[in-house]
VOGU-3710 file (C-alpha; in Angstrom, 3 decimals, decimal comma):
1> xxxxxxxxxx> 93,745/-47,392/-66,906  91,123/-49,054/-68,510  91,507/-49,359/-72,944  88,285/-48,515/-74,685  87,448/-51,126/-77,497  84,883/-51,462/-79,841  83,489/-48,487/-79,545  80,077/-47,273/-81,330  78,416/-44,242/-81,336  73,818/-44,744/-81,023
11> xxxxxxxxxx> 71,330/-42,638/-81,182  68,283/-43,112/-78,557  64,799/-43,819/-79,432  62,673/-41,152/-80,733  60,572/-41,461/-77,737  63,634/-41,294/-75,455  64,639/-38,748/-76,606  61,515/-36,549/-75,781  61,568/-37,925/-72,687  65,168/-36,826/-71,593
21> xxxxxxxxxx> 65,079/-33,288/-73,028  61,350/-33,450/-70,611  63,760/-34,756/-67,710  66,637/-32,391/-68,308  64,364/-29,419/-68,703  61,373/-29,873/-66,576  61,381/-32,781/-63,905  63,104/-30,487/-61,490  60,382/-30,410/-58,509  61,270/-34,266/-57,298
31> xxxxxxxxxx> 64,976/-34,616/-57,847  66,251/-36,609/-55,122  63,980/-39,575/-56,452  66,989/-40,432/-58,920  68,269/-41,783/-56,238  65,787/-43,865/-55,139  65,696/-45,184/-58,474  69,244/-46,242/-59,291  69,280/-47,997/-55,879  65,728/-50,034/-56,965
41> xxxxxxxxxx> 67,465/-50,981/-60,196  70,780/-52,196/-58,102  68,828/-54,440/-55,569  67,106/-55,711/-58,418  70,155/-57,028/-60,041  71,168/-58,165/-56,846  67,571/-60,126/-56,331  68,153/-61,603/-60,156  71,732/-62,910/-59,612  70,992/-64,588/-55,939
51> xxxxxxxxxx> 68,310/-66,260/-57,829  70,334/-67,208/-61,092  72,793/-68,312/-58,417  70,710/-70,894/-56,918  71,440/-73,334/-59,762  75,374/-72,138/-60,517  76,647/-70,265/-57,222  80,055/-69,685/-59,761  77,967/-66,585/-60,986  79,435/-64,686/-57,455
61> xxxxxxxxxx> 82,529/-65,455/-58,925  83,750/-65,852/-55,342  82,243/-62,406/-53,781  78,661/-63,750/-52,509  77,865/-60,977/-50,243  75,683/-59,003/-52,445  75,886/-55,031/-51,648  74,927/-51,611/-53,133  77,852/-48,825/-52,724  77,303/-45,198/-53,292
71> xxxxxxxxxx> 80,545/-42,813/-53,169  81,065/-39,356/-53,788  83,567/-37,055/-55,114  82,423/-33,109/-53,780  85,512/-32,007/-55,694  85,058/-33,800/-59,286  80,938/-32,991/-58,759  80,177/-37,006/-59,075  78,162/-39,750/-57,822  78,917/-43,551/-58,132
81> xxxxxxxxxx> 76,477/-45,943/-57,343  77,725/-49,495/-57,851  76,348/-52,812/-57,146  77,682/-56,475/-57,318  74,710/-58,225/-59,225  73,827/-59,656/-61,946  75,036/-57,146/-64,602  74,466/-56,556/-68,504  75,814/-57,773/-71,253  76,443/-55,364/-74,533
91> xxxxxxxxxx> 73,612/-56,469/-75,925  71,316/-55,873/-73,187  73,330/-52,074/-72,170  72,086/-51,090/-75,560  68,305/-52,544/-75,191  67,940/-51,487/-71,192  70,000/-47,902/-72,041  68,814/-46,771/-75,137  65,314/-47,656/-75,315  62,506/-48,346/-72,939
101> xxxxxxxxxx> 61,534/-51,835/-73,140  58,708/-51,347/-71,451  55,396/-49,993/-73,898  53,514/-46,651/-72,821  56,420/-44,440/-72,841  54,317/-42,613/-75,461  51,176/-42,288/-73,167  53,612/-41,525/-70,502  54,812/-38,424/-72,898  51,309/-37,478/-73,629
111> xxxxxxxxxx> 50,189/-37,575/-69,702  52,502/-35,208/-68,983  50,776/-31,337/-68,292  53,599/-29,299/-67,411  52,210/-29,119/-63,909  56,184/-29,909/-62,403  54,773/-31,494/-59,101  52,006/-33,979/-61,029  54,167/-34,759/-63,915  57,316/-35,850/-61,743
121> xxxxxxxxxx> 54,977/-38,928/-60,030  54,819/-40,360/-63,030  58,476/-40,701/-63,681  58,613/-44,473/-61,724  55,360/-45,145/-62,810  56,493/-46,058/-66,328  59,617/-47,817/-65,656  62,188/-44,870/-66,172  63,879/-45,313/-62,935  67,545/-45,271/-64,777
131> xxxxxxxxxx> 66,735/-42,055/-66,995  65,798/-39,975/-63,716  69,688/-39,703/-63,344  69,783/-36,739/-66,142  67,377/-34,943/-63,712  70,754/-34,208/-61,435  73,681/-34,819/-64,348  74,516/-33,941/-67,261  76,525/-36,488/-67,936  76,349/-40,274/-67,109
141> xxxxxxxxxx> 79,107/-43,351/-67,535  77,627/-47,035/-67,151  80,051/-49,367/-66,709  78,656/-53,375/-66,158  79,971/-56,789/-66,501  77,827/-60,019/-66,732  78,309/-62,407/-63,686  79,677/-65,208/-65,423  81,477/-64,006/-68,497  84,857/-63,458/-68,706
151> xxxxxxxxxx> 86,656/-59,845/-67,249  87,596/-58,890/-70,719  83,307/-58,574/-71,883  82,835/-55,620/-69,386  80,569/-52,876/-71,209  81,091/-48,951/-70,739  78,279/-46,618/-71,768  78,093/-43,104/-71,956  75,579/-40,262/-72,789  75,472/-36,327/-71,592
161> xxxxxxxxxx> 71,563/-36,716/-72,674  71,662/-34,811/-76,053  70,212/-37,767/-78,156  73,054/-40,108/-78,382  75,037/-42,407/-76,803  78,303/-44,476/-76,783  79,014/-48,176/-76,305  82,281/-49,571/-75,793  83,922/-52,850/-74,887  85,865/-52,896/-71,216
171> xxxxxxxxxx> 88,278/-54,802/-69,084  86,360/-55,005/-65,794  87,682/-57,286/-62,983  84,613/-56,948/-61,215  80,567/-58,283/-62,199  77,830/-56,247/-61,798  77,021/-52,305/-62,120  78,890/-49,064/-61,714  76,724/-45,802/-62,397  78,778/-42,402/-62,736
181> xxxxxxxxxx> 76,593/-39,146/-62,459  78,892/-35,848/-63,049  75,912/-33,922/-61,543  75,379/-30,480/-62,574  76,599/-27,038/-61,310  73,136/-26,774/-59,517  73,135/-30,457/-58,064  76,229/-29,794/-55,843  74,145/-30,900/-53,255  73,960/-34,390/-53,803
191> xxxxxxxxxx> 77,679/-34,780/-53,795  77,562/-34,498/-49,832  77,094/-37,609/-46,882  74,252/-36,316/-44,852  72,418/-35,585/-48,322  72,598/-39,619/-49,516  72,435/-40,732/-46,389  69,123/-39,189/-45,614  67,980/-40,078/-49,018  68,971/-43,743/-48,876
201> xxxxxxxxxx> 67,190/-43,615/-45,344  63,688/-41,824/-46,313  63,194/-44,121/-50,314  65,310/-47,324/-49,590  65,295/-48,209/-46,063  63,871/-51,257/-46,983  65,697/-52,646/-49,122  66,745/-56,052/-48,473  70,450/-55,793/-50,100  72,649/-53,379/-48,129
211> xxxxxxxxxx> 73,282/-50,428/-49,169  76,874/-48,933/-47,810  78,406/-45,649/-48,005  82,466/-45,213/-47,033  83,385/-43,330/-43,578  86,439/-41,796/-42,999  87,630/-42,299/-39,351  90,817/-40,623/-38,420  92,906/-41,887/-35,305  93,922/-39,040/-32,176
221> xxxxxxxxxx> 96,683/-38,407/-29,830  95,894/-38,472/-25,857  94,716/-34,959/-26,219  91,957/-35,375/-28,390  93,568/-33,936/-31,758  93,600/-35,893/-34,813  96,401/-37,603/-36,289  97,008/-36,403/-39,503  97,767/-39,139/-42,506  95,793/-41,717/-39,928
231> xxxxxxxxxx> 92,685/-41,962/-41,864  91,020/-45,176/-42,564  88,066/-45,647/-44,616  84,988/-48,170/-43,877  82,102/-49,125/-45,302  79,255/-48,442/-43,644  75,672/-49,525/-44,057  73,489/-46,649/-44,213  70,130/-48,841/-44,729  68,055/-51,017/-42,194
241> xxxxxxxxxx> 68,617/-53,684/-44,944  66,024/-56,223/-44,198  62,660/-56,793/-46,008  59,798/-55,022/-44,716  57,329/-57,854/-44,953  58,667/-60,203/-42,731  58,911/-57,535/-39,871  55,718/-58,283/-37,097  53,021/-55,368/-37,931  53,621/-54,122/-34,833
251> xxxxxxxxxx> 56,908/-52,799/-35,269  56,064/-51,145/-38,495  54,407/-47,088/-38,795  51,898/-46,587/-41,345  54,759/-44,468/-43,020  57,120/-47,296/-43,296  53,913/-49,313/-45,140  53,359/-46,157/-47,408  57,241/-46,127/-48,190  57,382/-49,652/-49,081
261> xxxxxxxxxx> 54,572/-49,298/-51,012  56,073/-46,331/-53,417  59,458/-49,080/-53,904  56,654/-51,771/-55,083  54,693/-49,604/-57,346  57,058/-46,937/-57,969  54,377/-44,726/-57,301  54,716/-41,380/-55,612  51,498/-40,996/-54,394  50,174/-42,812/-50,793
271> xxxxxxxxxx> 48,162/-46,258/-51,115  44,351/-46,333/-50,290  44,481/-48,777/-48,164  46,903/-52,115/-47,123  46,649/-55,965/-45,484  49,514/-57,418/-43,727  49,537/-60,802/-43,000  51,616/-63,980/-42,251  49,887/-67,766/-42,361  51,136/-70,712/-41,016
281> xxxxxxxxxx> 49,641/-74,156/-41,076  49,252/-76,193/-44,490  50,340/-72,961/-46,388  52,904/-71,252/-44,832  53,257/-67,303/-46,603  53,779/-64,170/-45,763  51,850/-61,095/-47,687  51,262/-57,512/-48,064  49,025/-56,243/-50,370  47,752/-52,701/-51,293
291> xxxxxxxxxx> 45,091/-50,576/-53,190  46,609/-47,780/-54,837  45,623/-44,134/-54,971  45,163/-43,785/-58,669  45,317/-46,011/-61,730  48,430/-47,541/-63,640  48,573/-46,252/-67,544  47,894/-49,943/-68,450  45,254/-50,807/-66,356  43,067/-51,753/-69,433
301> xxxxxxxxxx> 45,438/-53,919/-70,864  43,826/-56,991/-69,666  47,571/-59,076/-71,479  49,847/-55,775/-69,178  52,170/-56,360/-66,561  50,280/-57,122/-63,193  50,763/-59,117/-60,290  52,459/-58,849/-57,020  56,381/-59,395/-56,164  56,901/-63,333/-55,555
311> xxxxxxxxxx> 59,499/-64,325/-53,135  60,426/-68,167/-52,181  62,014/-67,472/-48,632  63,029/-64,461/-49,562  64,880/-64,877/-52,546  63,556/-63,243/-55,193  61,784/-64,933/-58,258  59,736/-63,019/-60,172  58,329/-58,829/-60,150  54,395/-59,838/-61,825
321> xxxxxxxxxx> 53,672/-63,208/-60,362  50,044/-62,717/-62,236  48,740/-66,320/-60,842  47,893/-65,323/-57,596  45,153/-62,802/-58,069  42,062/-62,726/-60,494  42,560/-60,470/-63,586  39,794/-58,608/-62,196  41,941/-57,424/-59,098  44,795/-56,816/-61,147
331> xxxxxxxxxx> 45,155/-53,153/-59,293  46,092/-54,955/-56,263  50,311/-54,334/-55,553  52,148/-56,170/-53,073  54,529/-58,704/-52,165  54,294/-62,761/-51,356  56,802/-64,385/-49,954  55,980/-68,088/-49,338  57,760/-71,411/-48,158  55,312/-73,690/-50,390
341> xxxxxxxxxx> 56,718/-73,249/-53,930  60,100/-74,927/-54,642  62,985/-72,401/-55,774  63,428/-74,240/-59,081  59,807/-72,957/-60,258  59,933/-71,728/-63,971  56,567/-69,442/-65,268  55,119/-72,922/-66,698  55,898/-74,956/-63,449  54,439/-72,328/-61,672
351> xxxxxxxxxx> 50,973/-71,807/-63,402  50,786/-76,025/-62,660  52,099/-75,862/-59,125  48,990/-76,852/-56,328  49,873/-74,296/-54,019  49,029/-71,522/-56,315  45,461/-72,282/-56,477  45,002/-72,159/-52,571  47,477/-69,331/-51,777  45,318/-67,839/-54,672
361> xxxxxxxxxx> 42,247/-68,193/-53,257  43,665/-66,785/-50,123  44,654/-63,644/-51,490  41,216/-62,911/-53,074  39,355/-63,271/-50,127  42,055/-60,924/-48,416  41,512/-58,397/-51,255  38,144/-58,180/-51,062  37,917/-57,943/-47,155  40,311/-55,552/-47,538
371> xxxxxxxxxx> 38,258/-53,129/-49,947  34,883/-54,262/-47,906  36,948/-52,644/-44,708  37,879/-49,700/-47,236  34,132/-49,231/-48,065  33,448/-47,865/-44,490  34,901/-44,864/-45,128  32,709/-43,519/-47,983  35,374/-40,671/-48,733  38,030/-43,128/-49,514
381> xxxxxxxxxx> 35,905/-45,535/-51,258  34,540/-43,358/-53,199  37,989/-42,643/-54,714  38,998/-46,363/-55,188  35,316/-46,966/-56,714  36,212/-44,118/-59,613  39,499/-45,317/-60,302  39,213/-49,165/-60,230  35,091/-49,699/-60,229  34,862/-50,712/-63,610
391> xxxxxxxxxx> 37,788/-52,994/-63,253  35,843/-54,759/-60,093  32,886/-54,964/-62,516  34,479/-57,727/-64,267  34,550/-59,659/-61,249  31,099/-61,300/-61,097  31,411/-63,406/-64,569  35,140/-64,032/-63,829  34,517/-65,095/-60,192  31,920/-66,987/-59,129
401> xxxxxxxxxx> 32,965/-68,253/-55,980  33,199/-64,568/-54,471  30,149/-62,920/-56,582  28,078/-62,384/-53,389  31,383/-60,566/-52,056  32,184/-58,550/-54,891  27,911/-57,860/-55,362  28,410/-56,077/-52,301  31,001/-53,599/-53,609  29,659/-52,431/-56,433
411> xxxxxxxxxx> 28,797/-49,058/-56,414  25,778/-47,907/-58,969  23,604/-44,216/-59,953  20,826/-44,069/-59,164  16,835/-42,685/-59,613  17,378/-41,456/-55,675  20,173/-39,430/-56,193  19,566/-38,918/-60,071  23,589/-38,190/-60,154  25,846/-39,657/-62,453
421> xxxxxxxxxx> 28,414/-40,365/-59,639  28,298/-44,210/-58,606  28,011/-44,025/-55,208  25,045/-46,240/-54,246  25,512/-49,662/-53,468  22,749/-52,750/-53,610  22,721/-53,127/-49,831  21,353/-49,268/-50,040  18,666/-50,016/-52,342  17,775/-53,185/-50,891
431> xxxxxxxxxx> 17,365/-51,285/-47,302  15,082/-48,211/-49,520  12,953/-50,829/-51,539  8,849/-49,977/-51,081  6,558/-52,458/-49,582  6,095/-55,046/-51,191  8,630/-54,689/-53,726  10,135/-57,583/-54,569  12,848/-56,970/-57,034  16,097/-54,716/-57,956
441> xxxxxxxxxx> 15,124/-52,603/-61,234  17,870/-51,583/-63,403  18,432/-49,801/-66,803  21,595/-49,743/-69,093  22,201/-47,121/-71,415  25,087/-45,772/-73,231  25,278/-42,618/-71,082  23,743/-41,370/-67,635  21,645/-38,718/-69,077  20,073/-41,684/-71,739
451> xxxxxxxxxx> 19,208/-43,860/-68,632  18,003/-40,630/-66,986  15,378/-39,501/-69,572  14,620/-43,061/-70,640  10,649/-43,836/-71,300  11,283/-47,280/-69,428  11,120/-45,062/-66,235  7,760/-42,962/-66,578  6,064/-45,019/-64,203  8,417/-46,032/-61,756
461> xxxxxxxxxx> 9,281/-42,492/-61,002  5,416/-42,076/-60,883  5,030/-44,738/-57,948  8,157/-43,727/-56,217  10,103/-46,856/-56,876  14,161/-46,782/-57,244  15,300/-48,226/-60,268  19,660/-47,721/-60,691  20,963/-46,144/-63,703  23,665/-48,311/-65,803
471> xxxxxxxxxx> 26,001/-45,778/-67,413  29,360/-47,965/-68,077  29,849/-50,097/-71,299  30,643/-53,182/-68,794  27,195/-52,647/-67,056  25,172/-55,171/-69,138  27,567/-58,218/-69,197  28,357/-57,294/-65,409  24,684/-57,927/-64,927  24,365/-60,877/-67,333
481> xxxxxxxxxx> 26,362/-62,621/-64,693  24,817/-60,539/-61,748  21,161/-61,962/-61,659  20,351/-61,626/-57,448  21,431/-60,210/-54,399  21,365/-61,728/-51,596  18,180/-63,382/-52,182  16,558/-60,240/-54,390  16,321/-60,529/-58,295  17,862/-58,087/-60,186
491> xxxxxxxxxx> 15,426/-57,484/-63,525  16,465/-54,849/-65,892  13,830/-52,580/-66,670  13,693/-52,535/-70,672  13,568/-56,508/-70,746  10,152/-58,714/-71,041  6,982/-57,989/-69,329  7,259/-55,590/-66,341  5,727/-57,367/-63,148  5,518/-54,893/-60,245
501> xxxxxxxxxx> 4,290/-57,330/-58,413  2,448/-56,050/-55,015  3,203/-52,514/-55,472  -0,167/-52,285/-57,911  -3,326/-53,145/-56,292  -6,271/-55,019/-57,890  -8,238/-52,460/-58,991  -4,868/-51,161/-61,379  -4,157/-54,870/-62,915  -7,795/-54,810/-63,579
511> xxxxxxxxxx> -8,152/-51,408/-65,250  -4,890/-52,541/-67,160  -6,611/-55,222/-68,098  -9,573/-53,534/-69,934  -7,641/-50,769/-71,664  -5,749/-53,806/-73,208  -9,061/-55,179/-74,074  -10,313/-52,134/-75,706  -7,379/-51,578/-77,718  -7,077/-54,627/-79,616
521> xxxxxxxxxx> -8,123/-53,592/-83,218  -5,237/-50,994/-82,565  -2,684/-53,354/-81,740  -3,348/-55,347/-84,549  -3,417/-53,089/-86,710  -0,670/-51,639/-85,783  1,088/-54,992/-85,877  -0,184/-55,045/-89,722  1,276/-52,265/-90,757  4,712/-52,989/-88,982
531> xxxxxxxxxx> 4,994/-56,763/-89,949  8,273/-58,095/-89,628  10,102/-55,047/-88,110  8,909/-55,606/-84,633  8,264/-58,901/-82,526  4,589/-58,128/-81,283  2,459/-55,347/-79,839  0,928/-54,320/-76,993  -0,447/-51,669/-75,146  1,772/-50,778/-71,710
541> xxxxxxxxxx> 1,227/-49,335/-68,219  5,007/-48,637/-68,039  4,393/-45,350/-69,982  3,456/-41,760/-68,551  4,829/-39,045/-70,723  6,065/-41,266/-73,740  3,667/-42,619/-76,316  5,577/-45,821/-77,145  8,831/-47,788/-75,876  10,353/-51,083/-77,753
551> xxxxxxxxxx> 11,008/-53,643/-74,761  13,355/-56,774/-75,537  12,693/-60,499/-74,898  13,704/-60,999/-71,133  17,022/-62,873/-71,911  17,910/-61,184/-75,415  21,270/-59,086/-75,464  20,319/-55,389/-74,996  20,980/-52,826/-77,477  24,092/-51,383/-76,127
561> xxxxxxxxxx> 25,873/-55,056/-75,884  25,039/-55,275/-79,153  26,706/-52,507/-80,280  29,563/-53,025/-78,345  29,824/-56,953/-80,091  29,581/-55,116/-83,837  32,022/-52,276/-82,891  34,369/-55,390/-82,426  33,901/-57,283/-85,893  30,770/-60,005/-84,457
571> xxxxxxxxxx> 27,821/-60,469/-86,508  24,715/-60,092/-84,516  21,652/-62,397/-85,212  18,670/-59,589/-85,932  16,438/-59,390/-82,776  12,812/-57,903/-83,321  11,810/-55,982/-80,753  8,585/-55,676/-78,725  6,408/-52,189/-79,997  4,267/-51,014/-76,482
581> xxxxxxxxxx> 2,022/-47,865/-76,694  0,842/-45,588/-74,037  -3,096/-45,679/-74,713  -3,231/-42,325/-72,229  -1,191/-40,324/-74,837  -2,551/-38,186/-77,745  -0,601/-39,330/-80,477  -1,805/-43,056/-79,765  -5,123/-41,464/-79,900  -4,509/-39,521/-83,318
591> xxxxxxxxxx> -3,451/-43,132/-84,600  -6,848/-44,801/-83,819  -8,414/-42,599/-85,949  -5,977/-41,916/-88,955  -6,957/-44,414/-92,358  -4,642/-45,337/-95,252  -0,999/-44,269/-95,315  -1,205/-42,022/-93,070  -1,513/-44,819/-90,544  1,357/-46,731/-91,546
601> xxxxxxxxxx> 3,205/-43,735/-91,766  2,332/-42,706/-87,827  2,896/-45,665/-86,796  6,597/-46,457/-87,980  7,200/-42,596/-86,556  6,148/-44,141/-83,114  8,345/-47,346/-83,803  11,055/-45,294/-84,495  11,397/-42,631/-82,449  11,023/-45,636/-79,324
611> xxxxxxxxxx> 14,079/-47,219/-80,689  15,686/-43,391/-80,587  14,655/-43,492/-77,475  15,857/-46,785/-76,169  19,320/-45,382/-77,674  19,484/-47,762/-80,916  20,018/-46,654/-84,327  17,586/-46,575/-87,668  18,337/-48,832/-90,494  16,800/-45,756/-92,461
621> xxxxxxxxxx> 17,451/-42,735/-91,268  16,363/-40,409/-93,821  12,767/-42,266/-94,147  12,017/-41,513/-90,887  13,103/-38,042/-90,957  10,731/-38,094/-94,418  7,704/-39,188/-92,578  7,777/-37,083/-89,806  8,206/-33,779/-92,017  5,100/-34,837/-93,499
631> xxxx> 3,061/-35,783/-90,480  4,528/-32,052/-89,105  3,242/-30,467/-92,614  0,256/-32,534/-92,809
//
């Protein structure tokens, strides 16, 4: 019998804690994924130490054939899963058991709605595959040993899931992992061969390590009957045990795809899409990427863990091999396996190796095509654009190469649909522009209803013209970098002079023309009284219902970029804007013929309720609200 040693008594982490009374008490609508998760954890270890192994093959310490075991005991109520991988060390039992390493187990905790069904698919999601077990016990025994250290630095653990735990110091002949689950009175049912068996079958099928399960056969006489005290037990591998990837796609059911997929991302929910595909030639890789149904916690964590599973020949290297796809596609979950990277390859070496670039390359094309093949299904699109568009928004200033591709993905509102849902794409309003419209109008605002109801589109609404409404706060560097498409200029709305180009005849530029004429002692005077708070000022055409708008130099940052560079601790250079009145409306009217103050007065109301209007804020608040109670009294 094994002697204890060392033995210490730990509390968990606050946020474990929580999250174990949640999985004891709650988690009960998905409890065969415990399972699923110990045996992902096992082949992992597995992966790790046939990697490790590469450079010292002593780690197998003589037993090479890597292997998960699950056994059961219906009498004692347990379940042992085992492997012979890599194992832990005390050290790391303490860090991996008694705390989550991984950060947003406090978002996970706040996520959680007490709807049983939604709140158990996020259990993999955040990297608590190991915890899952208290969903089925109520009491768990670890025992591990590092491949490679000596028997007597084996490492028991043990927890019933009330807050603490113990750590003690083992003989263990044997490296690698041993799991124990005493599984509650209302779990019997896992303690049973057809149960794990089915289970093993349905989550981990594909695992590449085998996973094995004993089988009692029992010798009989020439009649049939069994011979009692002639039973032999074998191991018997209960999994297909080979990796999925590497199978031809035409052997493999979409189900098989959407079960690998759930092992990758531990995700419980089916993928959007997928691409299979091996290439041979100079680059010689095999890979399988997919769009998920719905967004990872971190998925604005630009520094988070991304990246697909890297395999050299199938040996495992690394579980977020980042370098082969553009932070902008960082959604994107999958494997690569490829023969072009040698096995020795550290993070550093890797970032340096050749290969990466192309294989790289490779993979972003194949992303893309794959959501361009996605986007002919509006319905699914449509649910891929609201969970990852503004992710693919980042793509045009990070990726230049593809920026016609990605153009053609974006998804925008719109003046033709005047919904806030971004479901229009460019090719759409290039195929509804007027004749003789020439151009792609845009607005950016801080909200949809602000780009809406903004002045800037009085008179495009009046002459029928689309212009797309910019809602996000990526919108205006997206289109800082996204100036054209395919061919068409894309001109924001609220920026320099606005050319419609054909769309107004003669006998409008000419009319335009005059009123400008006419209303020059206004505009200077108006200029006068403003002096230094605004660039210049003119009289507009732009304007139906509105009697002013501020318009910005055609290649100054727009008011909401600005805001967005302050918010994070930049100093803006001051940028005077451009004052344009509607000569149709009264109050521009009123203002020709006010004297004195009273002029002024009007005429910084005008300035400043444009800049309101544009969605920028007054240096001087209270002043404004001063004047315009005494215009309202006068």
């Amino acid at each position: 019998m094994t002697t204890a040693t060392h033995e210490e008594t730990l509390g968990f982490q606050t946020e474990v804690k929580q999250l174990l009374h949640l999985m004891i008490h709650s988690l009960y609508s998905n409890r065969e994924i415990f399972l699923r998760e110990l045996i992902s954890n096992a082949a992992d270890a597995c992966d790790k130490l046939r990697y490790q192994a590469l450079d010292n093959d002593a780690l197998y310490e003589g037993d090479s054939e890597l292997r998960i075991e699950i056994e059961h005991d219906a009498e004692a109520g347990t379940v042992t899963v085992r492997d012979n991988g890599i194992g832990m060390n005390r050290d790391e039992v303490i860090e991996n058991l008694g705390t989550i390493a991984r950060s947003g187990t406090a978002e996970f905790l706040k996520q959680l709605s007490g709807e049983q069904q939604k709140d158990a698919r996020l259990i993999g999601q955040f990297g608590v595959g190991f915890y899952s077990g208290f969903i089925v016990a109520d009491d768990i025994t670890v025992r591990t040993r590092k491949a490679g250290t000596e028997q007597g630095e084996g490492v028991e653990w043990h927890s019933k899931g009330e807050g603490e735990f113990t750590v003690a110091d083992i003989e263990r002949e044997t490296h690698g992992t041993e799991i124990v689950l005493h599984l509650k009175e209302d779990a019997g049912e896992f303690a049973d061969d057809f149960r794990l068996q089915s289970l093993v079958r349905k989550y981990s099928d594909h695992i590449e390590v085998p996973v094995r399960m004993p089988k009692v056969e029992t010798a009989r006489d020439e009649d049939g009957n069994e011979i009692e005290g002639s039973e032999t037990t074998t191991w018997e591998t209960v999994n297909e045990a080979t990796a999925l990837w590497v199978r031809p796609k035409s052997e493999l059911s979409d189900d098989e795809y959407k079960a690998f997929y759930k092992h990758v991302a531990h995700d419980f929910s089916d993928p959007l899409t997928w691409s299979h595909n091996k290439v041979e030639g100079k680059l010689e890789y095999t890979s399988l990427l997919y769009v998920p149904g719905r967004a990872p916690f971190d998925l604005y964590e630009r520094d988070g863990a991304r990246g697909v599973k890297l395999y050299v020949q199938r040996v495992f290297i690394m579980d977020d091999a980042e370098q082969f796809l553009p932070l902008y596609l960082r959604f994107i979950k999958g494997v690569l396996d490829t023969r072009d990277l040698s096995l020795n390859v550290s993070r550093e070496l890797l970032q340096q190796d050749p290969q990466v670039d192309k294989i790289k390359s490779a993979l972003t094309k194949r992303s893309l095509d794959m959501l361009k093949k996605l986007a002919k299904d509006p319905e699914a699109y449509q649910t891929f654009w609201n969970t990852f568009g503004s992710v693919l928004k980042e793509g045009p200033a990070e990726d230049h190469a593809n920026r016609e591709k990605i153009a053609g993905l974006l998804r925008f509102s719109s003046t033709h649909t005047d919904s806030a849902t971004q479901d229009q794409s460019l090719a759409d309003y290039v195929s509804r522009m007027k004749e003789g419209q020439e151009k792609v109008y845009y607005i950016v605002a801080d909200g949809f209803n602000a780009a809406k109801s903004s002045p800037h589109l009085e008179v495009f609404r009046k002459k029928g013209i689309e212009v797309l409404l910019l809602h996000d706060r990526i919108d205006e560097w997206l289109m800082s970098h996204l100036t054209e498409f395919e061919g068409t200029r894309l001109v924001d709305v609220a920026k320099g002079d606005l050319d419609l180009g054909e769309i107004e005849d003669e006998e409008e530029k000419k009319a335009q023309e005059e009123t400008a004429k006419a209303k020059e002692d206004l505009v200077k005077r108006v200029k006068e009284a403003l002096g230094d708070e605004v660039q210049e000022v003119k009289v507009t055409h732009r304007l139906t219902d509105s009697p002013a708008c501020v318009v910005l130099p055609e290649h100054e940052m727009g008011f909401q970029m600005r805001r967005i560079m302050e918010a994070a601790g930049q100093t803006m250079p001051e940028v005077k804007p451009i004052l344009e009145l509607n000569p149709e409306h009264a109050l521009v009217a009123r203002l020709e013929g006010v004297e004195g103050d009273g002029f002024e007065d009007l005429a910084r109301i005008l300035l400043d309720q444009a800049i309101i209007a544009e969605g920028g804020h007054l240096d001087d608040p209270a002043a404004y609200v001063k004047r315009l109670n005494a215009l309202l009294g006068a």
